[in-house]
C-alpha positions in Angstrom: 2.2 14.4 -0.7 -1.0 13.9 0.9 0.3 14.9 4.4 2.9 16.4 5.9 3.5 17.8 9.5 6.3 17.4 12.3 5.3 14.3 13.4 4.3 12.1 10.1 4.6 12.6 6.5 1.9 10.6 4.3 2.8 10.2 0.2 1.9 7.9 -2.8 4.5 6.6 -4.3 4.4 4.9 -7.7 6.7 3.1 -9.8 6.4 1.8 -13.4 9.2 -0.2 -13.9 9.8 -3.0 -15.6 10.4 -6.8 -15.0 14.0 -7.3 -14.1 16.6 -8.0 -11.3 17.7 -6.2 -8.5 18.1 -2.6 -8.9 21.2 -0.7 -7.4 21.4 -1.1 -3.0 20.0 2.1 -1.6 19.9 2.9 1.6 17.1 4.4 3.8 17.7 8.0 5.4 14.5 8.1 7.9 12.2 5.1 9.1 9.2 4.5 7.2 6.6 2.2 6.8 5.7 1.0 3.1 1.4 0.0 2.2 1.7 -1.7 -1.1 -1.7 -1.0 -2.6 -1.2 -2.5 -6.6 1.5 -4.7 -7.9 4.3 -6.6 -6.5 8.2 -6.3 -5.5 10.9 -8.3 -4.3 13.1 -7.1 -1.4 16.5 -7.8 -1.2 17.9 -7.7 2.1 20.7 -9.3 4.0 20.8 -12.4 1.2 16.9 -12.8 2.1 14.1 -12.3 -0.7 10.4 -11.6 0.3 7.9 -10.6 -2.0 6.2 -7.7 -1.3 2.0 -7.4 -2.7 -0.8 -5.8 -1.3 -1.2 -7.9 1.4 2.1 -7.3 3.4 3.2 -4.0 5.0 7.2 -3.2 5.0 8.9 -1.9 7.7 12.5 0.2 6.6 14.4 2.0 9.5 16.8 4.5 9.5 19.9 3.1 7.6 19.1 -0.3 6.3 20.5 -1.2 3.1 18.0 -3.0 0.7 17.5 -3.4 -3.1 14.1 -4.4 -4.9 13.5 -6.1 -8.1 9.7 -6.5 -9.7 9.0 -9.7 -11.5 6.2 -8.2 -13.5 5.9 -5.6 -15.9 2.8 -3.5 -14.4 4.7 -1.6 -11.4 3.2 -0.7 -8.2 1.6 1.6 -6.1 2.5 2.2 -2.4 1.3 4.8 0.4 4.8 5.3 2.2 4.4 7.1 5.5 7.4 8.4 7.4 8.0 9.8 11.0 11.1 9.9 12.9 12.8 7.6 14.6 11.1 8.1 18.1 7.4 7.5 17.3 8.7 3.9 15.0 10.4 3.1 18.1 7.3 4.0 20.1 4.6 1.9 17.8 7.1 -1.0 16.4 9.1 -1.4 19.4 12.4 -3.3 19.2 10.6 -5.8 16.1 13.3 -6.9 14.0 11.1 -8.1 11.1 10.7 -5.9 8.1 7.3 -7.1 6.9 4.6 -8.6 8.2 0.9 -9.9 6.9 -2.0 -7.4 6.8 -5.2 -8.2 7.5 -9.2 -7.2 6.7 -8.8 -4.7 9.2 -5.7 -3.2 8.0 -6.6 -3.3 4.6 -10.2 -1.4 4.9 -8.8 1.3 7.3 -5.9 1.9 5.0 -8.3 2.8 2.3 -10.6 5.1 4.7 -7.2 6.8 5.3 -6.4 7.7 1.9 -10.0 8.9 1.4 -9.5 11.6 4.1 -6.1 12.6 3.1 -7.5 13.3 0.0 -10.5 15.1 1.0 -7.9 17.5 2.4 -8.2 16.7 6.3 -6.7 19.4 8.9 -3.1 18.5 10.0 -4.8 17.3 13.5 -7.2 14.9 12.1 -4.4 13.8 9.4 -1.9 13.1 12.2 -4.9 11.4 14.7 -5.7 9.2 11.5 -2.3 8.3 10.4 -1.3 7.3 13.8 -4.5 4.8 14.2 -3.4 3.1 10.9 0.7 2.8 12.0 -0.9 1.0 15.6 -3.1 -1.4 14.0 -0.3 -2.4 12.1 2.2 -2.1 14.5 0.6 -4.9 16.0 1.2 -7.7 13.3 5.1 -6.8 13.5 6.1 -9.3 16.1 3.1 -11.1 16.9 4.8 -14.8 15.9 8.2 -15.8 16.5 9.2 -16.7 12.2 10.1 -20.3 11.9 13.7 -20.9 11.2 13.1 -21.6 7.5 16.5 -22.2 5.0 17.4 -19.7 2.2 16.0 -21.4 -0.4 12.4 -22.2 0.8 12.4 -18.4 1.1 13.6 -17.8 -2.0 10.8 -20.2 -3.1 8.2 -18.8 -1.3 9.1 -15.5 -2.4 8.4 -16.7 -6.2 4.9 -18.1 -5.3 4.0 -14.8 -3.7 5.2 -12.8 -6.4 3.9 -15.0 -9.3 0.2 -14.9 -7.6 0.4 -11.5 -6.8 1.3 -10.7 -10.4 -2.0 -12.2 -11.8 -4.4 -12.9 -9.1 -7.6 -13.0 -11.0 -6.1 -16.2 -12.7 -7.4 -19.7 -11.9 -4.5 -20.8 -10.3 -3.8 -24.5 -9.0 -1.3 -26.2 -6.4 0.4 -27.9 -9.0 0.4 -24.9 -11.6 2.4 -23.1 -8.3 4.5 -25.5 -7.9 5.6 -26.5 -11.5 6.2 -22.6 -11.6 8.8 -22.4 -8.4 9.7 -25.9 -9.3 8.9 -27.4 -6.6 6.7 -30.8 -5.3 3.3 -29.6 -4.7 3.2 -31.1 -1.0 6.8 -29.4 0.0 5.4 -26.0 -1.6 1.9 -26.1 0.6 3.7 -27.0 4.3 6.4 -24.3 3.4 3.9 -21.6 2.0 2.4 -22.0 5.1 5.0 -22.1 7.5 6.6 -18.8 6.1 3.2 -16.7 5.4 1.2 -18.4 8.5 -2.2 -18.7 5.9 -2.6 -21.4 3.5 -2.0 -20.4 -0.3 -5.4 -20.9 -1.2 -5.6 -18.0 1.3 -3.4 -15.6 0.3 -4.9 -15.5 -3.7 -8.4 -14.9 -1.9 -7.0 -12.2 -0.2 -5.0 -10.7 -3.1 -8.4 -10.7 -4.9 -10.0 -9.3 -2.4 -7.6 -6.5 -1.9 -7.5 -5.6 -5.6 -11.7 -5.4 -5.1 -11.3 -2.9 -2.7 -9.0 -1.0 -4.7 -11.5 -1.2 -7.5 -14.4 -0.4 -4.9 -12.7 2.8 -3.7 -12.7 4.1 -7.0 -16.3 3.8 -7.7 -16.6 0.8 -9.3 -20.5 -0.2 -9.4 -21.0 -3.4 -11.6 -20.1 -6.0 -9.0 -21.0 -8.8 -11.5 -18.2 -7.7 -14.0 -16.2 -7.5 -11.3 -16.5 -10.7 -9.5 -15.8 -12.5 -13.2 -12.5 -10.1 -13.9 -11.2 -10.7 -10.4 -11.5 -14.5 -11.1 -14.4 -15.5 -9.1 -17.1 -17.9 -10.4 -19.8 -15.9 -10.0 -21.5 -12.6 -8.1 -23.0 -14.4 -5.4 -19.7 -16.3 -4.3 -17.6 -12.6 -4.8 -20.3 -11.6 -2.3 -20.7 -13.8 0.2 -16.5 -14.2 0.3 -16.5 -10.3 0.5 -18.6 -10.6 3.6 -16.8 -13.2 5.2 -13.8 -11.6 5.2 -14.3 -7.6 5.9 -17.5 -8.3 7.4 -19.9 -5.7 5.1 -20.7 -6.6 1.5 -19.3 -4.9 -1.6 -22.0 -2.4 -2.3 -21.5 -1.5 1.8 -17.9 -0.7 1.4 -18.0 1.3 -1.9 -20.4 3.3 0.2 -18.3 3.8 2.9 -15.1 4.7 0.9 -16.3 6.3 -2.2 -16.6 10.1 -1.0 -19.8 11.8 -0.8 -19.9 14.3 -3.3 -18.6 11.9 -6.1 -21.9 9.9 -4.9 -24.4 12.6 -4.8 -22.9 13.2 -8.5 -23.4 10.1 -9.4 -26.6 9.9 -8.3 -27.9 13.2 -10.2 -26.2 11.9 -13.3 -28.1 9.1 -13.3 -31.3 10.0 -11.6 -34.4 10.2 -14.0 -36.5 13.2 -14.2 -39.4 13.7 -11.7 -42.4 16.1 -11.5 -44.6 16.6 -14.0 -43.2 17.4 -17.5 -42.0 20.2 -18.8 -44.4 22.4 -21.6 -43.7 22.8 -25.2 -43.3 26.3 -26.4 -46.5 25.8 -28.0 -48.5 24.9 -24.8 -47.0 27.7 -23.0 -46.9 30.4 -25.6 -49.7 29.7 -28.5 -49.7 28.7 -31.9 -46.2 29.9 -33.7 -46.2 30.8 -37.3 -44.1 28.8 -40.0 -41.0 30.2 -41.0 -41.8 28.7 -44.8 -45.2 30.4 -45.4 -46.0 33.0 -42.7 -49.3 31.2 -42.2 -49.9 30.1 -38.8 -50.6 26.8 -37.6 -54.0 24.9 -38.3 -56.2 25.1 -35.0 -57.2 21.9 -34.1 -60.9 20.5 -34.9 -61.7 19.7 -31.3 -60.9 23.5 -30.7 -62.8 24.5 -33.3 -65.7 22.2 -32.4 -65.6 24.1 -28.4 -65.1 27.6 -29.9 -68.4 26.9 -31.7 -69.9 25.7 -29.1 -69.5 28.8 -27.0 -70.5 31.4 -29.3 -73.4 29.3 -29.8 -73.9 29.4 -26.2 -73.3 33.2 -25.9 -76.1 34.3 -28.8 -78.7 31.8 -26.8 -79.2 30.0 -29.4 -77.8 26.7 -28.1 -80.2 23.3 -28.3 -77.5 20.7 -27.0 -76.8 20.0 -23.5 -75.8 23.1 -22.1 -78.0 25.7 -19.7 -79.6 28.5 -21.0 -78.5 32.0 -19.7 -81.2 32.3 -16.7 -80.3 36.3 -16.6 -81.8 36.5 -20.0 -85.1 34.4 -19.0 -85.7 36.4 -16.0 -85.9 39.7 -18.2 -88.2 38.1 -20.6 -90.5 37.3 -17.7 -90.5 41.0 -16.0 -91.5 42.2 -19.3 -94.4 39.9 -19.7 -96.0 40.6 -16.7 -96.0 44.3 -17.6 
């Protein structure tokens, strides 16, 4: 539970089951609003499929009946928030559709929402911040009247959704899709598009994306490796796709979700050493004897060599370069003249 109050209740859900068809109908006993953010499902709902992946947001109200299958093996990850039935009615309004697309925005602010629910945010600022996410969102229920689209091109579509988001980082092609869903490459592209509204060259870019911002939030800091796993050609394009679509680059957004402390730890973990360096025992406390022989250390020659030097220095006796002891002159002179 990462928040719970009279108004809205926030929770991470996960589930790790495996490929296979429709589960058991259950039925949903409050309204809630489902943020896939790993994985893929299938909802079954009045004789209508629609695949579920991080890029569409699911709306459930108070006693609709529904059933879900996965057709991967991985699971998924959602952040479920639920409220009663007056504040869905307030945000959603009287939208019949049950999903709907997310964008950047959504996506981004999603992400900064779980970071302060887990920082542990004060039920005021948890409530203010859950209810910006739910009307961002609330406005891509409703905002285009769906095409009237036969049972089968939705069942179709369904399948390319689910197989892309199952394995995004692959480098997928029109007629892989197709083959896959069995379908004519042309009929699969004017469909994909009429039931998503984005091309389906579109959608895998922004299930890559997504799954990079997952990756960011977590700390991720090679961007190279993760450009090449995610199935992009190289760092630069990652980047400069990153950009264009969420409008900072990577390294800006791992910044901006990653908390603070796990950054200033970071950074003294990997921080090198600065000042001047730290003494040896010997420097600080003298010569130490040897445990084998009780002797103590040699003393260098150079040492030697000044310690000389100074006693030489001391008896007046010295002939090299150094000054004579004028207190000693000056008393040999007062003598003299007496």
């Amino acid at each position: 539970m990462l928040a719970a109050s009279p108004l809205v209740q926030v929770v991470d859900v996960g589930c790790s089951a495996h490929r296979g068809g429709p589960a058991p109908v259950e039925v949903s006993r409050t309204a809630h609003l489902v943020l896939p953010l790993r994985g893929v499902f299938v909802l079954h709902r009045c004789h209508v499929e629609v695949a579920v992946d991080v890029t569409t947001a699911l709306l459930l109200g108070d006693g609709d009946e529904y059933a879900v299958s996965h057709p991967c093996d991985d699971g998924d990850d959602c952040m479920v928030i639920a409220g009663d039935v007056g504040l869905f009615e307030d945000v959603f309004g009287c939208s019949q559709d049950r999903t709907a697309n997310l964008t950047a925005a959504d996506q981004l602010l999603l992400r900064r929402l779980r970071r302060v629910l887990h920082a542990g945010a004060e039920t005021h600022e948890a409530e203010e911040a859950t209810l910006g996410l739910l009307t961002q969102v609330g406005c891509q229920f409703g905002a285009e009247a769906a095409p009237r689209i036969k049972r089968l091109q939705q069942r179709r579509v369904a399948e390319a959704r689910a197989l892309l988001a199952a394995s995004p980082s692959r480098r997928w092609t029109l007629v892989d899709v197709a083959a896959a869903v069995q379908c004519s490459p042309y009929h699969l592209a004017r469909q994909f598009r009429a039931i998503s509204g984005e091309t389906l060259a579109r959608h895998l870019l922004k299930l890559r994306l997504a799954a990079a911002l997952e990756r960011l939030s977590e700390g991720e800091d090679d961007l190279a490796r993760l450009a090449v796993e995610l199935g992009f050609s190289h760092h630069s394009h990652f980047s400069a796709r990153f950009r264009e679509v969420f409008g900072i680059s990577p390294a800006a957004a791992r910044r901006l979700l990653t908390p603070p402390v796990a950054r200033e730890l970071s950074k003294i973990v990997t921080a090198k050493p600065k000042g001047p360096p730290v003494p040896s025992p010997d420097e600080r406390y003298g010569p130490r004897k040897r445990a084998d022989t009780g002797r103590p250390r040699r003393t260098p020659r150079r040492a030697l060599c000044r310690g000389e030097a100074r006693l030489a220095r001391d008896s007046g006796t010295c002939q090299g370069p150094h000054r004579p002891d004028l207190g000693l002159a000056r008393n040999e002179a007062h003598l003299s003249d007496r």
